[in-house]
C-alpha positions in Angstrom: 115.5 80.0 107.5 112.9 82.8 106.7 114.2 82.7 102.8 117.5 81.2 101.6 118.9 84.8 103.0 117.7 85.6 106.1 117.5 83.6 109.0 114.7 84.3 111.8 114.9 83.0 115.3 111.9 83.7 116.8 110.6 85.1 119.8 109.0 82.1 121.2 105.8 83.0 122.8 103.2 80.5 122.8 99.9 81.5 120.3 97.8 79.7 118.5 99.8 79.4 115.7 97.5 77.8 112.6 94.7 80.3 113.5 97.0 82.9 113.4 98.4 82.1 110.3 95.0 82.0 108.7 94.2 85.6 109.9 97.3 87.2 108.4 96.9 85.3 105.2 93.1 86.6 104.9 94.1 90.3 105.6 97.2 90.1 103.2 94.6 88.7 100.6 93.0 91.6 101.4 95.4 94.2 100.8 97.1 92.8 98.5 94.1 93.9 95.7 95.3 97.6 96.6 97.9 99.6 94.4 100.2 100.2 97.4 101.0 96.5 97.2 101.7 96.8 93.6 104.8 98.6 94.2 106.3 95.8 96.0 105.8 93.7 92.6 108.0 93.9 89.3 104.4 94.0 88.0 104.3 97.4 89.5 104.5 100.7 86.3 107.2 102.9 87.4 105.9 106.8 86.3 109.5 107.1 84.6 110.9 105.7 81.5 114.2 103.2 82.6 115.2 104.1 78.6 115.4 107.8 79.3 117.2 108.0 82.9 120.0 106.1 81.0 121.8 109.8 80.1 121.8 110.1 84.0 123.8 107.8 84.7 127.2 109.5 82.8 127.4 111.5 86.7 129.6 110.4 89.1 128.5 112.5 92.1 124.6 112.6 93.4 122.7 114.1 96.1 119.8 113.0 97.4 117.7 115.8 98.8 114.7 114.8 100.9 113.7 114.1 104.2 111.8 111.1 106.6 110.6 108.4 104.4 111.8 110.5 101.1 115.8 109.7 102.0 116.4 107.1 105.0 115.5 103.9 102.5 117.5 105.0 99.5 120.5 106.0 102.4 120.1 102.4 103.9 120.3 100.9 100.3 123.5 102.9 99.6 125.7 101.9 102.7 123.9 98.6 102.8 125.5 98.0 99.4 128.1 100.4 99.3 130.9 97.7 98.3 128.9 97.3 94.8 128.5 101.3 94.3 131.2 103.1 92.2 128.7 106.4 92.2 129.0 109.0 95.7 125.8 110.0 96.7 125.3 112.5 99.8 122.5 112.8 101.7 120.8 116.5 102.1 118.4 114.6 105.3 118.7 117.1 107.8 118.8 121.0 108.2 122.9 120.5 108.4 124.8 123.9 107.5 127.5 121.9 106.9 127.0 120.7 104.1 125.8 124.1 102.1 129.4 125.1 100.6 129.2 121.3 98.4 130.5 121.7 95.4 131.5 118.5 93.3 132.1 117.9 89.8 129.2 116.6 87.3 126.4 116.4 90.0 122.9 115.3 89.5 120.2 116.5 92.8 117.3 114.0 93.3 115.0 116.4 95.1 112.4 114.2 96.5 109.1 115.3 98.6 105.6 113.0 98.5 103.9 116.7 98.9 106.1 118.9 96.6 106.0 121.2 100.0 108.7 119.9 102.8 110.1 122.8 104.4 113.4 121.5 105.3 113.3 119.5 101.6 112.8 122.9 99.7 115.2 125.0 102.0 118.0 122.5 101.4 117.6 122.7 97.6 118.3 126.2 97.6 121.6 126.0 99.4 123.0 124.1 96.7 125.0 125.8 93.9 124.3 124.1 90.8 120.3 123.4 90.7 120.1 123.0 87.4 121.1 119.4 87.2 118.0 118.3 89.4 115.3 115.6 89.2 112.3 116.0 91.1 110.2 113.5 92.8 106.9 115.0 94.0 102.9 114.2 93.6 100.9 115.3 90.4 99.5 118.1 91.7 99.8 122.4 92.7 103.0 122.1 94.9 105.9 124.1 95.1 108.6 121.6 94.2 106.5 120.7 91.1 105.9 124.7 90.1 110.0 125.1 91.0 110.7 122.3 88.4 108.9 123.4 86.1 110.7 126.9 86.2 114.3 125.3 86.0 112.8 123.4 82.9 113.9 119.9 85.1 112.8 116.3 84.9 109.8 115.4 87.2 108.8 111.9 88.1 105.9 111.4 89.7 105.2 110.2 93.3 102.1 107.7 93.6 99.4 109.8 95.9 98.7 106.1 97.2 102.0 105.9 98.7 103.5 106.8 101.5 106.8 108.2 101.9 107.7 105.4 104.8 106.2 102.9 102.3 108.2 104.5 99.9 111.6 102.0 99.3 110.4 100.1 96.9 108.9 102.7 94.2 110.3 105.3 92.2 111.6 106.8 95.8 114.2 104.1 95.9 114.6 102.7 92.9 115.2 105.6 90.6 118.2 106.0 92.6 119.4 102.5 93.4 119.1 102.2 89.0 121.4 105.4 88.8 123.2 103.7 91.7 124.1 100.6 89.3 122.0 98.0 90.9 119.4 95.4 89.5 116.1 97.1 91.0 114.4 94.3 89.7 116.2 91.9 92.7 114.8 94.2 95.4 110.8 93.0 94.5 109.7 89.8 95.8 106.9 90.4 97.4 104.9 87.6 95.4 107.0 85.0 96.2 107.4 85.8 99.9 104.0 85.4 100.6 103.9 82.2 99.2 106.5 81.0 101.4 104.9 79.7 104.0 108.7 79.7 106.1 108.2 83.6 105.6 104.6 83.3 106.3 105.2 81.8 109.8 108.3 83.9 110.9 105.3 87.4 109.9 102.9 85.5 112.6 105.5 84.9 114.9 106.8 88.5 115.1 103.4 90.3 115.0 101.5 88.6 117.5 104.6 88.2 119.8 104.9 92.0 119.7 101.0 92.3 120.8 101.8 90.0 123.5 104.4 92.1 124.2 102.1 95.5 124.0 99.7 94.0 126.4 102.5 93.0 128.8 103.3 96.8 129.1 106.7 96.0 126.6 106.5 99.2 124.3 110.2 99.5 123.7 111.3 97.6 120.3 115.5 97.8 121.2 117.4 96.7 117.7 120.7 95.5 118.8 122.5 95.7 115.7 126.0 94.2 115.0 126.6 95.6 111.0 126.9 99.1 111.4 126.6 99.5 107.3 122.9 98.2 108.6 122.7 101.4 110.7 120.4 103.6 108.0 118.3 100.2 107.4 116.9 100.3 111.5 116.9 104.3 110.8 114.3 104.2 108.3 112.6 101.1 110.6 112.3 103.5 113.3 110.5 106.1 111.1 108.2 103.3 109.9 107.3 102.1 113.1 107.0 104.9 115.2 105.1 107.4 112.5 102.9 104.1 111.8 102.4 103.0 115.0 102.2 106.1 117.5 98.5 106.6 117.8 95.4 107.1 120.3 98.1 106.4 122.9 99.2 103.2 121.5 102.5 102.0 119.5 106.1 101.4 120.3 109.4 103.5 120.9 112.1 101.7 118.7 115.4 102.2 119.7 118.7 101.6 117.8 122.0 100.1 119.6 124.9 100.1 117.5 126.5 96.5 118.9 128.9 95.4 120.4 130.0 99.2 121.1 127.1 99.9 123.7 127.7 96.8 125.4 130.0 99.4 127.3 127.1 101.8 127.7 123.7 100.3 127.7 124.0 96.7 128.3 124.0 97.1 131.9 120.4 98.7 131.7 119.2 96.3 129.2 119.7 93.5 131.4 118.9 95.2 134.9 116.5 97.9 134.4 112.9 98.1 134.0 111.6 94.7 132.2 109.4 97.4 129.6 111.4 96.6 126.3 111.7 93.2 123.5 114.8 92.9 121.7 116.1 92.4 118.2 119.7 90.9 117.2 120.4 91.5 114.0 123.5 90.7 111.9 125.2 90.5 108.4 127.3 86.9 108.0 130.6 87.8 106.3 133.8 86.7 107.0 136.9 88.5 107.6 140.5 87.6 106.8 142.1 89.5 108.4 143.2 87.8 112.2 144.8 89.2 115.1 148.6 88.2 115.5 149.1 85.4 117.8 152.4 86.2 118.6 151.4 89.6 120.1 148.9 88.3 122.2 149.6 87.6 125.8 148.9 84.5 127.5 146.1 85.8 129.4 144.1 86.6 126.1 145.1 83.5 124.2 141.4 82.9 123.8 141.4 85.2 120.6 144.8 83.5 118.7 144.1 83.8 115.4 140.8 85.0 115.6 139.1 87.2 113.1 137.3 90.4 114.4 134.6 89.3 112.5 135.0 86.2 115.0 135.3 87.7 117.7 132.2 90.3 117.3 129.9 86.8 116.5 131.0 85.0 119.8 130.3 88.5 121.8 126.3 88.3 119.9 126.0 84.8 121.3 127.1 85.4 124.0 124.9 88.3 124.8 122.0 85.7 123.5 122.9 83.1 126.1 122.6 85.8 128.9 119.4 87.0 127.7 117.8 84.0 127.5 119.1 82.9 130.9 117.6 86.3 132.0 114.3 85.4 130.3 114.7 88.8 128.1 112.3 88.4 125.1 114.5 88.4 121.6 114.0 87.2 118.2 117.4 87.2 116.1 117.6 88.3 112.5 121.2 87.2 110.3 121.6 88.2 106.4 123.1 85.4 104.8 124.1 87.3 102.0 124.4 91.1 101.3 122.5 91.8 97.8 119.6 93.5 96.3 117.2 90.4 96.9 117.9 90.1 100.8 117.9 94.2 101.6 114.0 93.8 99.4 113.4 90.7 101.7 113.6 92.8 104.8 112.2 95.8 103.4 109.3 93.4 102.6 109.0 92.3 106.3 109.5 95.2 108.2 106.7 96.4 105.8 104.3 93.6 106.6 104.9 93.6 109.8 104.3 97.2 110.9 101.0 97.4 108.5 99.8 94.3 110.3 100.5 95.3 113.7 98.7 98.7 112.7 95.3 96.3 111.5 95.4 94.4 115.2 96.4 97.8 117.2 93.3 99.1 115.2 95.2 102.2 114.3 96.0 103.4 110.5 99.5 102.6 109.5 99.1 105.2 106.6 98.6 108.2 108.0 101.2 110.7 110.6 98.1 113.1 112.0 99.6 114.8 114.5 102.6 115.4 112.7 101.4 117.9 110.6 100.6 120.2 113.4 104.0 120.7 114.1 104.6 121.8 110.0 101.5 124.3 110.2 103.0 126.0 113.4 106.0 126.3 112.2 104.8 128.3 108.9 103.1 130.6 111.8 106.4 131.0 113.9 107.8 131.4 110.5 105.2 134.1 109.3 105.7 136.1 112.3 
């Protein structure tokens, strides 16, 4: 058990375990003096006032305008715990045309950009009709979101300047919305009590100094083979946090998201035979289905699934994929939710967090920063200009 709602198998490679443990707690000590950390608390000082959202919360339809690290944790929150959500919230995440004749009923925009100037962020905004009813979630400083919200006369929260948008989830980014959502933001914070849990503590070791074993054996694919697809936005902002963290001075990973069992029928085949460059994580929701298939429909040569669930079914293809992987010597850890709530989504926010910033200290690369992928936004104005 990693906490009473996630259970970790590990990846098993040998290290020397109490030394490493002694190094991770010595740099979380570390970090966690600086405000970033904070944010993972219920200590941490949101910049809005929960009283005064409160009149938000009378509209039924929201969008969600932002982009990277400013949308894919509060989308992963939202299908992750769709079957508690009576709200609709769509997702402006992309430069989709699609979407620009949207017109619904009593709708609030959340316009969110760290820098108040995301391209795709601001040309989005203005292809919705009513703009009016917006909230904007930018820095404290001369950007054009901030000047725009001013102008419409809107409500402006502040984004932390000591947080990235990756790193994002747990502040204002998503918790402004998972309030208006309906949900106990407070559940989604445990950050204090993780890292006193020494379970937890050993599961962090295990999957960061696996995956620099992994790096030094030439392994830089991370492949998620993940069974809930209402998990699908969680390894979608995971990517985005590993890749933008981790991609520097020629180092990092390539993580790579498998919808299972459906690519079982697609990929499988080169997962098991191809180049031996990639680790693996299972990953799984536990929930049990009702519903079974009706026995007497099923033909003798399939008797194997009588009154078997799909739920069922779907669990004895994972193991089964696990037993061939191991007798393949595939490297895997294996990752099940227990139980689908606020406080085990914040548990694995919390890790995934944890993990990539440590993996960015022993990389020796800054997990903070994205470099390089601001030259693609100052080009662009040029192309733009021309």
């Amino acid at each position: 058990m990693l906490t009473k709602n996630i259970t970790l198998k590990k990846f098993g490679v040998k290290n020397n375990f109490s030394s490493n443990r002694k190094k991770i707690k010595v740099i979380l000590k570390n970090l966690s003096s600086s405000q970033f950390f904070n944010s993972l608390t219920n200590q941490y000082k949101y910049s809005f006032d929960k009283n005064k959202i409160q009149k938000y919360k009378k509209f039924s339809n929201f969008s969600i305008i932002g982009i990277g690290g400013s949308a894919l944790g509060i989308k992963a929150i939202y299908n992750f715990l769709k079957f508690k959500i009576k709200k609709n919230f769509t997702f402006f995440d992309n430069l989709v045309l699609s979407k620009k004749n949207y017109k619904p009923k009593k709708n609030l925009n959340i316009v969110i950009s760290k820098s108040g100037n995301t391209l795709e962020t601001i040309s989005n905004f203005y292809t919705l009709q009513n703009k009016k009813n917006s909230i904007f979630i930018c820095e404290k400083s001369n950007n054009y979101l901030r000047n725009l919200a001013n102008k419409l006369k809107c409500e402006i929260i502040d984004h932390r300047n000591y947080i990235g948008g990756r790193y994002s989830v747990l502040s204002e980014v998503g918790m402004l919305p998972s309030i208006l959502m309906g949900l106990n933001e407070k559940k989604f914070k445990n950050y204090n009590n993780l890292v006193k849990n020494k379970v937890f503590i050993n599961g962090l070791v295990d999957s960061v100094f696996s995956t620099i074993f992994y790096i030094k054996k030439k392994k830089l694919n991370s492949i998620i083979l993940n069974y809930d697809e209402s998990s699908d936005d969680l390894f979608r902002w995971y990517q985005q946090l590993i890749a933008e963290s981790l991609g520097k001075k020629s180092k990092g990973l390539l993580p790579f998201i498998s919808l299972m069992p459906r690519d079982n029928h697609s990929l499988m085949q080169f997962y098991l035979d191809g180049p031996k460059n990639s680790f693996y994580t299972f990953y799984d929701v536990v929930e049990k289905s009702k519903k079974k298939i009706n026995f007497s429909q099923v033909l003798k040569s399939y008797d194997y699934i009588k009154n078997k669930s799909l739920s069922e079914i779907k669990i004895a293809q994972k193991n089964a994929t696990m037993t061939v992987f191991e007798k393949k010597q595939i490297p895997f850890r294996n990752f099940n939710i227990l139980n689908r709530s606020e406080k085990s989504l914040g548990e694995i926010f919390t890790f995934f967090m944890l993990e990539t910033i440590l993996l960015g200290k022993f990389l020796n690369v800054n997990p903070f920063d994205q470099p390089s992928v601001e030259l693609i936004k100052k080009e662009t104005r040029k192309v733009l200009s021309n």
